[in-house]
C-alpha positions as CSV (number, residue, x, y, z in Angstrom):
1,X,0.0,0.0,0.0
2,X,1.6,3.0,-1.0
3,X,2.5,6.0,1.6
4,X,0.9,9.4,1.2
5,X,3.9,12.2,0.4
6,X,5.9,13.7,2.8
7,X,6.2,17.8,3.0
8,X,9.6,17.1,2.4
9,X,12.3,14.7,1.2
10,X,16.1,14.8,1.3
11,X,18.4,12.0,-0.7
12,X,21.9,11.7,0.0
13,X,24.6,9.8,-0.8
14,X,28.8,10.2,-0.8
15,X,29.5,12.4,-3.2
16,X,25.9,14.1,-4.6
17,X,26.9,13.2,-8.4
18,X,24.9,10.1,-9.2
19,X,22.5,7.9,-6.8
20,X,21.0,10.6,-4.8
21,X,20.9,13.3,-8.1
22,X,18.8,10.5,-9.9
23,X,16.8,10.0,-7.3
24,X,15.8,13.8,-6.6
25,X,15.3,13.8,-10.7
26,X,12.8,10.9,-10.8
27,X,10.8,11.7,-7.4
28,X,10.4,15.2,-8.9
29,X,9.6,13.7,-12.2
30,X,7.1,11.3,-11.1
31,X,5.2,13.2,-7.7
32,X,5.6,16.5,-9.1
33,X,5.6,19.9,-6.9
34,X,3.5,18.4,-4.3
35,X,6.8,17.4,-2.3
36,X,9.6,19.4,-1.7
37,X,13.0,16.9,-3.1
38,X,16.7,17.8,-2.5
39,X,20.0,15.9,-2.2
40,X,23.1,16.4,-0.8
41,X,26.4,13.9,-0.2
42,X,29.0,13.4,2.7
43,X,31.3,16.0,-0.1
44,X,31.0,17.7,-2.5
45,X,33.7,17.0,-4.2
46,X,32.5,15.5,-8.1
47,X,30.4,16.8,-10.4
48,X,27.1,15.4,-12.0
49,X,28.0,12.3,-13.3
50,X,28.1,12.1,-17.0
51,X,26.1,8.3,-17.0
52,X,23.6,9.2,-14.7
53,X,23.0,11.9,-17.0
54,X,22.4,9.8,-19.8
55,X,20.0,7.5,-17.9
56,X,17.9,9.7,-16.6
57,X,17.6,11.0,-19.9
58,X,16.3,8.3,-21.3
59,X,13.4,8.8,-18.5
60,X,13.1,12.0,-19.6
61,X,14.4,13.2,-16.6
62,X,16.7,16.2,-16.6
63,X,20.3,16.4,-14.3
64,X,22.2,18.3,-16.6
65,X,21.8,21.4,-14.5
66,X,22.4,20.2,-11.3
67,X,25.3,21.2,-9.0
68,X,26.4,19.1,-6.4
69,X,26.2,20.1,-2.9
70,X,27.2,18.3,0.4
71,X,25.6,18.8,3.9
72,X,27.2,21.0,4.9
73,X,26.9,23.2,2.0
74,X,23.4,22.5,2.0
75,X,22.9,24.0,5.6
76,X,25.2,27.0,4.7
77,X,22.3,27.7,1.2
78,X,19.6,27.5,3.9
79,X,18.5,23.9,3.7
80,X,18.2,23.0,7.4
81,X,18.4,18.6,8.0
82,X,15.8,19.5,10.3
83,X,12.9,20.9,7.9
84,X,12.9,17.6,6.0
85,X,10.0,15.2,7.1
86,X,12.3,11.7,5.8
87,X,15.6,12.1,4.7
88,X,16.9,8.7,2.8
89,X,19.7,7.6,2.5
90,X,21.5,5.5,-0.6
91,X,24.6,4.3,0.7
92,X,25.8,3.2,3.9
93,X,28.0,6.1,4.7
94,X,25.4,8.8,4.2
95,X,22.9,6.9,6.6
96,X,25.8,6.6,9.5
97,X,26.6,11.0,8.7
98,X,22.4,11.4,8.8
99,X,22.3,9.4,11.4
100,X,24.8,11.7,13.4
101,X,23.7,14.5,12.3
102,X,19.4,14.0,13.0
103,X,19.8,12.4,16.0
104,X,17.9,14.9,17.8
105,X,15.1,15.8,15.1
106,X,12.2,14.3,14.6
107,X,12.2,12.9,11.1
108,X,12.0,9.8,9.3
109,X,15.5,8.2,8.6
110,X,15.5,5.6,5.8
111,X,18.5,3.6,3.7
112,X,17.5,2.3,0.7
113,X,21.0,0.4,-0.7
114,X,21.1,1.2,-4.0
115,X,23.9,-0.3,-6.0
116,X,27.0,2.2,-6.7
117,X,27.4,1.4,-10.4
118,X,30.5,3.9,-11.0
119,X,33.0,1.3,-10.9
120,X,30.8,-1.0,-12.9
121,X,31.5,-2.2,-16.9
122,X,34.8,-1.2,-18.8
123,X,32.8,-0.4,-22.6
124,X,30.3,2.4,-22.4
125,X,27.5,0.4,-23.2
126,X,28.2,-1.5,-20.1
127,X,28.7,1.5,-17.9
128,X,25.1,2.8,-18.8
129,X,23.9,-1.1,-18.3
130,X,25.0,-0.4,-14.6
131,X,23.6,3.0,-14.2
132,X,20.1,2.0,-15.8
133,X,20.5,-0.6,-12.7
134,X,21.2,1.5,-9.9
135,X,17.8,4.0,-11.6
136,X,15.4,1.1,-11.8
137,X,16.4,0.4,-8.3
138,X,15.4,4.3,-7.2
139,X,12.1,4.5,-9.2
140,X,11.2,0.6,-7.9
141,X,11.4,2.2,-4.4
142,X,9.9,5.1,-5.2
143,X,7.2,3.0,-6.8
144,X,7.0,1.0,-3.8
145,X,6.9,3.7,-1.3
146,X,4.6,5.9,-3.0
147,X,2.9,4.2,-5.3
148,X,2.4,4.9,-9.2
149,X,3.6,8.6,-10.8
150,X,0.9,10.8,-10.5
């Protein structure tokens, strides 16, 4: 049974370039304005990764424009951890940081472990094998939290 939408919803992962970027594309894509949809990573030290790019794309989702940013930055643009109603997490360092850094909000944590497919295929065609992967893990949890796109 799917979940009504949070207010609010915050994705992270390590570095804010491909897992939690897909995922803020997708939700956005699918739920529309009803929910508010960021992401951030531990750093923000890589841009928008080129694949994920591509494979949103092909969803026509749209991550060309986005800028990394990490937590911290995130807080310093006026994104407080705080105002987000769940905040999931993609990999298991993000969870242990969000973990750290909610433990005295009242939010909903999640980790959903969706596979890192960066170091994943040597040809192209299997590099964006992998990415389309780790995506149609995102929009099967997506799917499964909140049911069909609206």
């Amino acid at each position: 049974m799917a979940l009504d939408l949070p207010q609010s919803v915050l994705f992270c992962c390590d570095h804010n370039a491909v897992r939690s970027p897909m995922a803020e594309g997708i939700m956005k894509q699918f739920y529309g304005t009803d929910t508010y949809v960021q992401s951030a990573g531990l750093k923000n030290d890589l841009e928008i990764d080129g694949f994920a790019i591509a494979v949103c794309s092909e969803n026509g989702v749209e991550l060309s424009r986005h800028r990394s940013r990490s937590f911290e930055e995130m807080e310093q643009w006026g994104d407080q951890l705080s105002s987000f109603d769940l905040i999931v997490a993609l990999t298991p360092a993000s969870y242990a940081k969000a973990q750290e850094l909610t433990k005295c909000y009242h939010l909903e944590l999640q980790f959903w472990p969706i596979s890192d497919p960066t170091a994943q295929g040597e040809t192209r065609d299997a590099k964006l094998a992998a990415y389309r992967i780790s995506r149609d893990e995102i929009i099967a949890k997506l799917h499964e939290r909140w049911g069909e796109p609206r």
